[in-house]
mmCIF file of the N, C-alpha and C atoms, coordinates in Angstrom:
data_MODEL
# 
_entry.id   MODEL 
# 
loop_
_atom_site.group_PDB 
_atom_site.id 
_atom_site.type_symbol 
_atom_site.label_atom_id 
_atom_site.label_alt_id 
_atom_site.label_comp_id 
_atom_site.label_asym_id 
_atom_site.label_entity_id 
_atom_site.label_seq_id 
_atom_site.pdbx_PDB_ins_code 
_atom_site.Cartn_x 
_atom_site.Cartn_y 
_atom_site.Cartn_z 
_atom_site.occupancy 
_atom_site.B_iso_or_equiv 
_atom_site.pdbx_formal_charge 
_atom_site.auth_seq_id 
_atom_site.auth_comp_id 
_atom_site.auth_asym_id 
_atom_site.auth_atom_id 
_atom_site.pdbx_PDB_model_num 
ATOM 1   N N  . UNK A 1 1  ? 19.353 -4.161  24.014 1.00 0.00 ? 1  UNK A N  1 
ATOM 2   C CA . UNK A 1 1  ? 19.519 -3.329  22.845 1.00 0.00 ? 1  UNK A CA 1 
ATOM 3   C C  . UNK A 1 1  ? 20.181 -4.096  21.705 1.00 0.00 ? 1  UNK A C  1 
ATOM 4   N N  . UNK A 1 2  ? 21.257 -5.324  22.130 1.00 0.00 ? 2  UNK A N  1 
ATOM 5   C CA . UNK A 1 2  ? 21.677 -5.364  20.511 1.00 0.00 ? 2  UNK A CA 1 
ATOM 6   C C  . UNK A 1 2  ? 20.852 -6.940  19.956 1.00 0.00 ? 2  UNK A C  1 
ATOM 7   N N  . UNK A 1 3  ? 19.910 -7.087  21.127 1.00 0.00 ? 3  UNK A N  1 
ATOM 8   C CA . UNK A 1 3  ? 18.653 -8.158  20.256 1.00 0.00 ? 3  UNK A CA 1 
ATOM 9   C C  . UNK A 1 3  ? 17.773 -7.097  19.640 1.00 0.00 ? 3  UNK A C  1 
ATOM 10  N N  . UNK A 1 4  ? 17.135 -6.026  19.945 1.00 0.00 ? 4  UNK A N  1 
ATOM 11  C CA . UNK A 1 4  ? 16.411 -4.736  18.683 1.00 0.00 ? 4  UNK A CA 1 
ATOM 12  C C  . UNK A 1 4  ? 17.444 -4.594  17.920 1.00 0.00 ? 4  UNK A C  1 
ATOM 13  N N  . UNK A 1 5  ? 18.618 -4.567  18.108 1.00 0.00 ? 5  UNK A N  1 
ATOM 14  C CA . UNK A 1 5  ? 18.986 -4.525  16.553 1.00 0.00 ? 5  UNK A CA 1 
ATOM 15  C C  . UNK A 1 5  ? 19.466 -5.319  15.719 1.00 0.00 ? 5  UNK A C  1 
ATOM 16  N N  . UNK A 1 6  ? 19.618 -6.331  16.313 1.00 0.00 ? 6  UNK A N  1 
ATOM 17  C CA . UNK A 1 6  ? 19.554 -7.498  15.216 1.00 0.00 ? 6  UNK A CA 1 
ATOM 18  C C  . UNK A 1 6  ? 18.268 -7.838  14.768 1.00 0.00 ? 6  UNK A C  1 
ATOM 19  N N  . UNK A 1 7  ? 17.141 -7.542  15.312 1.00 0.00 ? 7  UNK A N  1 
ATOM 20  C CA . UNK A 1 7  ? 15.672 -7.547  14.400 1.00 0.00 ? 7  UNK A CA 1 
ATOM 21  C C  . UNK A 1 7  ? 15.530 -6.603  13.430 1.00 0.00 ? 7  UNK A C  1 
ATOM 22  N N  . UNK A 1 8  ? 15.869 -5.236  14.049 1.00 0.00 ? 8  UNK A N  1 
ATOM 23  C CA . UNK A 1 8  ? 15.789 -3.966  13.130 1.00 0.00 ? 8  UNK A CA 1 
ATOM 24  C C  . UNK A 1 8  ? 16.790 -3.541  12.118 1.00 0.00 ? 8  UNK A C  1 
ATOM 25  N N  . UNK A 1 9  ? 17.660 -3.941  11.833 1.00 0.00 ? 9  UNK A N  1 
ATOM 26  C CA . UNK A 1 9  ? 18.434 -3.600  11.063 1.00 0.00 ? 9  UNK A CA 1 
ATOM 27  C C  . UNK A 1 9  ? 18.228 -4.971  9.762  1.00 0.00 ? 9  UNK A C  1 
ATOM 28  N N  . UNK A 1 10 ? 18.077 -5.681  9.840  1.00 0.00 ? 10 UNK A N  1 
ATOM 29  C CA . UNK A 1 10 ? 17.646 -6.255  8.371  1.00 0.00 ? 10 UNK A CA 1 
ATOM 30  C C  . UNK A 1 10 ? 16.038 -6.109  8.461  1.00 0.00 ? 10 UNK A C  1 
ATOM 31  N N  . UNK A 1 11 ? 15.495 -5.892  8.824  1.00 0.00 ? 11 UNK A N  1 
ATOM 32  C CA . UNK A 1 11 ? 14.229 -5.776  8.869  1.00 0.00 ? 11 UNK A CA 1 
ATOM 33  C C  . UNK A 1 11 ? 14.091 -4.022  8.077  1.00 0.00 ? 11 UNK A C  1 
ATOM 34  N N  . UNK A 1 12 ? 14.569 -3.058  8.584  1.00 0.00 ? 12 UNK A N  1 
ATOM 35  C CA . UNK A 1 12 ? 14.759 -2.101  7.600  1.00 0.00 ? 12 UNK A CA 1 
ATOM 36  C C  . UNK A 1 12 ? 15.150 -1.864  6.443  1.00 0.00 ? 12 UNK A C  1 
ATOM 37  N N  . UNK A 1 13 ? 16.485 -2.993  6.410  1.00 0.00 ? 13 UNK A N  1 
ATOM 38  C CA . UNK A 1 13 ? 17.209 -3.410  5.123  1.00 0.00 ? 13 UNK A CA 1 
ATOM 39  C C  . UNK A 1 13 ? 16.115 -3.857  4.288  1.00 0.00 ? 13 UNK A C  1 
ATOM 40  N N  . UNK A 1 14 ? 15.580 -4.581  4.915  1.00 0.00 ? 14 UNK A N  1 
ATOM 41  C CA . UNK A 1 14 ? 14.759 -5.632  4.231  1.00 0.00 ? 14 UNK A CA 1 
ATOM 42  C C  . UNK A 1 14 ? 13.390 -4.665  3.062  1.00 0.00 ? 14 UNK A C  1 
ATOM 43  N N  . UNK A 1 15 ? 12.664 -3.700  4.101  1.00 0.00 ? 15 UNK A N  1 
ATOM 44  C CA . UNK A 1 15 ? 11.814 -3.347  3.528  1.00 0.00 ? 15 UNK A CA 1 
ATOM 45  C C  . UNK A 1 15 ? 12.171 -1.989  3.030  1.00 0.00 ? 15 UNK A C  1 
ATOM 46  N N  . UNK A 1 16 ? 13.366 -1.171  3.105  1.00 0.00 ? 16 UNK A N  1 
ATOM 47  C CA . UNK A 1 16 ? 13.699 -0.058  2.320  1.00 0.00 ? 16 UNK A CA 1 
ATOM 48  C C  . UNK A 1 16 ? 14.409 -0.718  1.120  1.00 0.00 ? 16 UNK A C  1 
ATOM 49  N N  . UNK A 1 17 ? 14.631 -1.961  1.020  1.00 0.00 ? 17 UNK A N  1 
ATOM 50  C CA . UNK A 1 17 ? 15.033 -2.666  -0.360 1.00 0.00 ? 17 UNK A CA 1 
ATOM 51  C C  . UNK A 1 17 ? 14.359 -1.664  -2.052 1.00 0.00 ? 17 UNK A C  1 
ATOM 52  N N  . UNK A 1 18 ? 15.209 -1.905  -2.699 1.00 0.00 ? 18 UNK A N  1 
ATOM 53  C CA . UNK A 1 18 ? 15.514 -0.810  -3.723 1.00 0.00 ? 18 UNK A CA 1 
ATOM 54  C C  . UNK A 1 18 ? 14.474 -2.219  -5.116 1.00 0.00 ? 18 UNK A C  1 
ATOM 55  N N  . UNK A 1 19 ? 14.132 -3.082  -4.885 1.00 0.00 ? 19 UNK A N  1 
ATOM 56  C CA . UNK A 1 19 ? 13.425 -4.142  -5.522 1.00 0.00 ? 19 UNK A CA 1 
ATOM 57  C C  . UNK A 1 19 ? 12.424 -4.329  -5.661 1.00 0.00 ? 19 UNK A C  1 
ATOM 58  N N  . UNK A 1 20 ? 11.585 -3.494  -4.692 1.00 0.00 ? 20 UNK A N  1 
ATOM 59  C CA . UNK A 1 20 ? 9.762  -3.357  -4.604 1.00 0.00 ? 20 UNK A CA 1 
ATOM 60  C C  . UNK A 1 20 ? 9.720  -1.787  -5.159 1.00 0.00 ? 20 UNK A C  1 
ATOM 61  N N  . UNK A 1 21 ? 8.086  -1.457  -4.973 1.00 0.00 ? 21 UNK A N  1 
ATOM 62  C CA . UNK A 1 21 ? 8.030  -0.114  -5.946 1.00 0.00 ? 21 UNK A CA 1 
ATOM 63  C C  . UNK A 1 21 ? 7.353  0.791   -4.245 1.00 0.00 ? 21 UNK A C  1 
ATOM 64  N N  . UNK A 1 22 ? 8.161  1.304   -3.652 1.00 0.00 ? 22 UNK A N  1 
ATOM 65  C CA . UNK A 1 22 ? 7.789  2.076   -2.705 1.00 0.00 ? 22 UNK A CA 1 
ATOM 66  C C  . UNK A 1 22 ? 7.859  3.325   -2.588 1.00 0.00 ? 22 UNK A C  1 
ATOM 67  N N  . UNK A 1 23 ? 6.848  3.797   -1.701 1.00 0.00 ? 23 UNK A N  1 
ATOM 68  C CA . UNK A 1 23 ? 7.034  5.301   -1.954 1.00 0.00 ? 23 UNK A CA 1 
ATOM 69  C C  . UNK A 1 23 ? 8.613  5.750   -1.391 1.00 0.00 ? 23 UNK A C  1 
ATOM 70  N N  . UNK A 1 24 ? 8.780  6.968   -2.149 1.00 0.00 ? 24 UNK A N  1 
ATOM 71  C CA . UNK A 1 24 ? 10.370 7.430   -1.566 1.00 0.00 ? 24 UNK A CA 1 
ATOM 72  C C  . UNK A 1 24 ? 10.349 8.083   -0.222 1.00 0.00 ? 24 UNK A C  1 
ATOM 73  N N  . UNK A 1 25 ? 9.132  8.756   0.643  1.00 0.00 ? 25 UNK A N  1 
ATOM 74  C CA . UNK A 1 25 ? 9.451  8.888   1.981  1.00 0.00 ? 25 UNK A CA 1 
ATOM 75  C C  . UNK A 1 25 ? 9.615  7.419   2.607  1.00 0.00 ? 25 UNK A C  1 
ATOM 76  N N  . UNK A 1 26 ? 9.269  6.571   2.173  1.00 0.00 ? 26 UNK A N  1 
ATOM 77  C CA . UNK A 1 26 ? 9.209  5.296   2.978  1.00 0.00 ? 26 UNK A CA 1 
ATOM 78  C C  . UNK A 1 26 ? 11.039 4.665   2.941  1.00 0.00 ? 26 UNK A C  1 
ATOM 79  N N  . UNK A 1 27 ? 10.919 4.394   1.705  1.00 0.00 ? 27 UNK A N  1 
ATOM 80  C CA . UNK A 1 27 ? 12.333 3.970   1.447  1.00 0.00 ? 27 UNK A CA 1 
ATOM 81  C C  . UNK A 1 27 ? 13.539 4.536   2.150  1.00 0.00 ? 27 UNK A C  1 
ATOM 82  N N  . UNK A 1 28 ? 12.990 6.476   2.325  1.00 0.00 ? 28 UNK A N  1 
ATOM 83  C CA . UNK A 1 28 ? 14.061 7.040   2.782  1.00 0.00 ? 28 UNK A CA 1 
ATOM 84  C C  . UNK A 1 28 ? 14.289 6.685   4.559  1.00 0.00 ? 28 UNK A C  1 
ATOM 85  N N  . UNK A 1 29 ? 13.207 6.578   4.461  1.00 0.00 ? 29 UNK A N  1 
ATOM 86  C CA . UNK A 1 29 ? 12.803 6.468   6.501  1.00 0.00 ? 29 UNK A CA 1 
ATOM 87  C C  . UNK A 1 29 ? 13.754 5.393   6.864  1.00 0.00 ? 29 UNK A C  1 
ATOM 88  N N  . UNK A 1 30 ? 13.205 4.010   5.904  1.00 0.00 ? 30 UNK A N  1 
ATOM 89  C CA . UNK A 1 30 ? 13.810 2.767   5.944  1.00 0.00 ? 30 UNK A CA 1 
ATOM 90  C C  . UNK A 1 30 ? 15.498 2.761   6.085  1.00 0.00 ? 30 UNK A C  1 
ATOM 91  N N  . UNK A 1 31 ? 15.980 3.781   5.260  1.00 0.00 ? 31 UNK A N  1 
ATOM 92  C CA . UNK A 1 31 ? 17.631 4.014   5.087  1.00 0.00 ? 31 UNK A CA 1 
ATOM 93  C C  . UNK A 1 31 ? 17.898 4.521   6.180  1.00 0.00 ? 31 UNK A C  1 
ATOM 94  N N  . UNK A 1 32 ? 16.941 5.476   6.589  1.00 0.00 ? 32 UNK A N  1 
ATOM 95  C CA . UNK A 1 32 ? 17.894 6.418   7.713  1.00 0.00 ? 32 UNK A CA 1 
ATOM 96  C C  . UNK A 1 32 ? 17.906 5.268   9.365  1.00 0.00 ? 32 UNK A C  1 
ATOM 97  N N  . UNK A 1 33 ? 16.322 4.514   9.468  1.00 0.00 ? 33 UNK A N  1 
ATOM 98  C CA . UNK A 1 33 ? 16.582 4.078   10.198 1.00 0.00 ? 33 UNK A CA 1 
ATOM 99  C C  . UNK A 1 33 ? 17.400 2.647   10.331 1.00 0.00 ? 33 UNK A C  1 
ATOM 100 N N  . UNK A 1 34 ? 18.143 2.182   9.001  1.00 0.00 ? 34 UNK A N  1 
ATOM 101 C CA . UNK A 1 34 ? 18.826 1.148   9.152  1.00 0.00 ? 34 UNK A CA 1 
ATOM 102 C C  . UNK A 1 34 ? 20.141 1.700   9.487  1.00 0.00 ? 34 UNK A C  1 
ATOM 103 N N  . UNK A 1 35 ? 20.491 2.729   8.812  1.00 0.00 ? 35 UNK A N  1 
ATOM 104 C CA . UNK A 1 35 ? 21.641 3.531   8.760  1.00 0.00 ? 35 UNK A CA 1 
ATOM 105 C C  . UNK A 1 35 ? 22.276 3.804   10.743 1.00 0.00 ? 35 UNK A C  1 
ATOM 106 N N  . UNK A 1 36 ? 21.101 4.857   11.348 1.00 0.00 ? 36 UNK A N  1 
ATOM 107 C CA . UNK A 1 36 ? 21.471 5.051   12.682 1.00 0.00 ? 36 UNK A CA 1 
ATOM 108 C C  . UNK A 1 36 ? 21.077 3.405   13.611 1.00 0.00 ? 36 UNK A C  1 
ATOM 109 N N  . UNK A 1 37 ? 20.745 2.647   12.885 1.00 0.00 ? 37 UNK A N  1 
ATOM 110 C CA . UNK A 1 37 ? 20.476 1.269   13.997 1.00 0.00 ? 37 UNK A CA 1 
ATOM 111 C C  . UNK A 1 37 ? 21.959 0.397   13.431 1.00 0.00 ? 37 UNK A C  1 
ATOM 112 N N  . UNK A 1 38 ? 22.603 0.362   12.511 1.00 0.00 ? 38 UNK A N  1 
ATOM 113 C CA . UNK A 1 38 ? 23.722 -0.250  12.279 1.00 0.00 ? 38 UNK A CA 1 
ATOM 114 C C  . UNK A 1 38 ? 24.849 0.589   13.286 1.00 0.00 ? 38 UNK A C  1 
ATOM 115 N N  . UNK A 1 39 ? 24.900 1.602   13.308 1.00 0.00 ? 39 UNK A N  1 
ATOM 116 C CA . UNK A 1 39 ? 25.679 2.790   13.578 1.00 0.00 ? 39 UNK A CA 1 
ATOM 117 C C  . UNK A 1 39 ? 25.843 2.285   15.110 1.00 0.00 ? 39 UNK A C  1 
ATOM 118 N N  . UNK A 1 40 ? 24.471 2.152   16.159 1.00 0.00 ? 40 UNK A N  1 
ATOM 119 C CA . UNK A 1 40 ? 24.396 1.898   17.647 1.00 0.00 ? 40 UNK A CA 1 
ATOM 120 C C  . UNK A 1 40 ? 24.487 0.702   18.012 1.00 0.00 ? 40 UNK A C  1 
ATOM 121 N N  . UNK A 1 41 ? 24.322 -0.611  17.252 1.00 0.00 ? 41 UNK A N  1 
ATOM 122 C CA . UNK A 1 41 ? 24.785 -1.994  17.094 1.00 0.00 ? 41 UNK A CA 1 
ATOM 123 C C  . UNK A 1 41 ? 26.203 -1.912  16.749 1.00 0.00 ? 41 UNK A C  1 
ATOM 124 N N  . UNK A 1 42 ? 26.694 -0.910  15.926 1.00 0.00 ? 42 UNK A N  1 
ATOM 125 C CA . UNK A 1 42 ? 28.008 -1.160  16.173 1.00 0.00 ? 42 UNK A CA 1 
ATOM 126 C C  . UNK A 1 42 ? 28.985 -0.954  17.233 1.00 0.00 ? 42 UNK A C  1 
ATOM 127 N N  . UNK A 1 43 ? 28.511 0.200   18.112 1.00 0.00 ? 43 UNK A N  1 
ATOM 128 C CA . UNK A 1 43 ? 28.824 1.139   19.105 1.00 0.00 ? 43 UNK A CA 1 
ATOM 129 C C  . UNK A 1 43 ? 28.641 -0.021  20.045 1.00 0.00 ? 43 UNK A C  1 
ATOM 130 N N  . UNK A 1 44 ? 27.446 -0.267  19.978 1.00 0.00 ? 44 UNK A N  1 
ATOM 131 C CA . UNK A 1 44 ? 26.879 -1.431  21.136 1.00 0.00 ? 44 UNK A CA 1 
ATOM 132 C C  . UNK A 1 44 ? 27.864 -2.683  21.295 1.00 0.00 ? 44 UNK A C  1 
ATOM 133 N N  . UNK A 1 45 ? 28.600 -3.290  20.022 1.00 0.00 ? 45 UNK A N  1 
ATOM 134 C CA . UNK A 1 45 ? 29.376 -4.610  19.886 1.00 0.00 ? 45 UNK A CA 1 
ATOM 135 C C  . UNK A 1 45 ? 30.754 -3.928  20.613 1.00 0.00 ? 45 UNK A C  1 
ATOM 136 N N  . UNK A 1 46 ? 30.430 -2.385  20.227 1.00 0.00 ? 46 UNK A N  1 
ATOM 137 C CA . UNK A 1 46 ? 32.564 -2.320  20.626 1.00 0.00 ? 46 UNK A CA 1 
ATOM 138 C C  . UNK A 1 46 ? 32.483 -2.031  22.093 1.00 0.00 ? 46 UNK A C  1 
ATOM 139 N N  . UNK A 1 47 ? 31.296 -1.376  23.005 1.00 0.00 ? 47 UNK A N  1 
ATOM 140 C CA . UNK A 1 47 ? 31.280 -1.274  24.012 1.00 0.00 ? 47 UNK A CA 1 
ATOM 141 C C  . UNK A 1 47 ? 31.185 -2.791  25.210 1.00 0.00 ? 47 UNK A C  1 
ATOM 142 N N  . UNK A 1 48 ? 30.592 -4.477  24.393 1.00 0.00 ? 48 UNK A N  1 
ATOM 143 C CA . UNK A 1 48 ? 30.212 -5.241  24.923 1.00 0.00 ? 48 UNK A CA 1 
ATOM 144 C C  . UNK A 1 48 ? 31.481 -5.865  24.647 1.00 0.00 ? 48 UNK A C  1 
ATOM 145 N N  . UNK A 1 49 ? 32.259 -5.614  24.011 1.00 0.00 ? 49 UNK A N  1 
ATOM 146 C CA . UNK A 1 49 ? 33.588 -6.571  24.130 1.00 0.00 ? 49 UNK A CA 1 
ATOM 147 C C  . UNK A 1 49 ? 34.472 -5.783  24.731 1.00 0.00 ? 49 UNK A C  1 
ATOM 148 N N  . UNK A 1 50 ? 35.142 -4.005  24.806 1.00 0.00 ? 50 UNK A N  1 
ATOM 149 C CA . UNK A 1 50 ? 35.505 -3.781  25.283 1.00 0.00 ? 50 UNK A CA 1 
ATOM 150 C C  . UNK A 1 50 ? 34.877 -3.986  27.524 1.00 0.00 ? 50 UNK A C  1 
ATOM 151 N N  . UNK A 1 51 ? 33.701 -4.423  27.547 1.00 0.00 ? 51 UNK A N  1 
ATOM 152 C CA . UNK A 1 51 ? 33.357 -4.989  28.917 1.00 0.00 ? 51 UNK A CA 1 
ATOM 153 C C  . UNK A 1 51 ? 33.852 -6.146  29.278 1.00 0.00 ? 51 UNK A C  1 
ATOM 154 N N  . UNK A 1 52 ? 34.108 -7.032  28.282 1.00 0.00 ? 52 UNK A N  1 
ATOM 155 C CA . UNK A 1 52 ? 34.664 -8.547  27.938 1.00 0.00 ? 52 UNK A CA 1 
ATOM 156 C C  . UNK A 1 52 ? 36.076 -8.725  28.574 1.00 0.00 ? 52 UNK A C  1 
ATOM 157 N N  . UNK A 1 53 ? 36.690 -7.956  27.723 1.00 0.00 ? 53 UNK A N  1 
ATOM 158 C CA . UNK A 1 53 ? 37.894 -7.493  27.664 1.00 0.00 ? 53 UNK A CA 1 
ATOM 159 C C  . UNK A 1 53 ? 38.348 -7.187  29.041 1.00 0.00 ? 53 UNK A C  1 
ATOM 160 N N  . UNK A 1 54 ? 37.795 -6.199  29.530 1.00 0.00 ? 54 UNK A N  1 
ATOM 161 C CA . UNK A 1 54 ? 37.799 -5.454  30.894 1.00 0.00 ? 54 UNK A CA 1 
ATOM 162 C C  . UNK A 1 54 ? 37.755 -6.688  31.781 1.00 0.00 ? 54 UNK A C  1 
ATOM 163 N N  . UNK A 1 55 ? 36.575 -7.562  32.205 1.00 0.00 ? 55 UNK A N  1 
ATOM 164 C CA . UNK A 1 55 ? 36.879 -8.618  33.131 1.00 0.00 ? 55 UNK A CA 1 
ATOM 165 C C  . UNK A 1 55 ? 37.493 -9.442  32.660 1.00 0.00 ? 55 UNK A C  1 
ATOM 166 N N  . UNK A 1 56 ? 38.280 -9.773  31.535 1.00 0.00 ? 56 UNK A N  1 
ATOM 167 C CA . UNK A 1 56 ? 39.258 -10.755 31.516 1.00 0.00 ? 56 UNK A CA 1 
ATOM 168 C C  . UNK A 1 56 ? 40.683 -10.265 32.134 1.00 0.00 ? 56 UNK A C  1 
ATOM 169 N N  . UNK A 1 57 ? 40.767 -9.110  31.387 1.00 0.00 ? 57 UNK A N  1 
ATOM 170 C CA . UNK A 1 57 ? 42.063 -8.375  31.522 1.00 0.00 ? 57 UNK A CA 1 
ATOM 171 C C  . UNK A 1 57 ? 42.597 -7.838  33.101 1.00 0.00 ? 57 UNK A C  1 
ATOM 172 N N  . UNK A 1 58 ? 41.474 -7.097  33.227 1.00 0.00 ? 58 UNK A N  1 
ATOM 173 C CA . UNK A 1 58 ? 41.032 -5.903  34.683 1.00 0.00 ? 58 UNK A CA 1 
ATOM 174 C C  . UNK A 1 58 ? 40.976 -6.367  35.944 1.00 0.00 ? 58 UNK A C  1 
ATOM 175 N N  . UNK A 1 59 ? 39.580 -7.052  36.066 1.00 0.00 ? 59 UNK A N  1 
ATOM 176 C CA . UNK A 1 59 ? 39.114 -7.650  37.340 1.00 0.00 ? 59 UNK A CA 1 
ATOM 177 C C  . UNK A 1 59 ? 39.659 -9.063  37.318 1.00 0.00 ? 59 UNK A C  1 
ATOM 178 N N  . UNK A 1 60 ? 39.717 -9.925  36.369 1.00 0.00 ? 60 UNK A N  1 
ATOM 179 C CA . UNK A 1 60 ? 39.810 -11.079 36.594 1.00 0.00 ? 60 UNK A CA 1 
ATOM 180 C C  . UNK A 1 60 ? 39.133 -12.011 37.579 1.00 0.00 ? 60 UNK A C  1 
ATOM 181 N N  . UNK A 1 61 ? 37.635 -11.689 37.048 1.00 0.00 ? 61 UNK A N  1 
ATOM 182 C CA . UNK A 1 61 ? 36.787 -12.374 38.394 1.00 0.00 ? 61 UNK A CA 1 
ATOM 183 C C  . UNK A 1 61 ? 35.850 -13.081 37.872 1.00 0.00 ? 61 UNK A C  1 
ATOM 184 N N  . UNK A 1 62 ? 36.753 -14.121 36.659 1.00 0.00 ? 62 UNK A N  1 
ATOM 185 C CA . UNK A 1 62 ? 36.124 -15.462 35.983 1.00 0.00 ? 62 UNK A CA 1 
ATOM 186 C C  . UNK A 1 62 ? 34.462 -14.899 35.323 1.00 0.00 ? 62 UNK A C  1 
ATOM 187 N N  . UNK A 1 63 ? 34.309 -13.352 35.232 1.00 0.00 ? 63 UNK A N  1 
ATOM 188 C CA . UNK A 1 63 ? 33.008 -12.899 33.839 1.00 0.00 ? 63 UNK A CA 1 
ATOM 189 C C  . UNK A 1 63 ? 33.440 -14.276 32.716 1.00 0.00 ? 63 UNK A C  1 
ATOM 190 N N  . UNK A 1 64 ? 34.549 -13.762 32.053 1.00 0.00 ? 64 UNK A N  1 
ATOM 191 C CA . UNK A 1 64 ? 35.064 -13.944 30.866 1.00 0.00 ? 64 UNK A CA 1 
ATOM 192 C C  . UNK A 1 64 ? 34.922 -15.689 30.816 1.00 0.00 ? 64 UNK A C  1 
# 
């Protein structure tokens, strides 16, 4: 999941860009889906370091 969103989230950025002449359902689609894919990439980074964290801290069974 957070390799789809490192494709999808500038890739939405990219083409809901406010610089080309697009239709406005498109643009809007583009926002919403960069919007909720930044949102679960972020969720996704705090859940993969708080796992990090956990076998360094927790288990201590050389993950980290």
């Amino acid at each position: 999941m957070l390799y789809v969103c490192m494709i999808v989230v500038p890739l939405s950025g990219y083409t809901g860009g406010g610089r080309r002449r697009r239709s406005r359902v498109l643009k809007e689609l583009c926002s919403q889906v960069h919007l909720v894919t930044v949102i679960v990439y972020i969720t996704l980074i705090a859940i993969h370091i708080t796992a990090a964290l956990k076998h360094l801290l927790v288990d201590r069974d050389g993950v980290f």
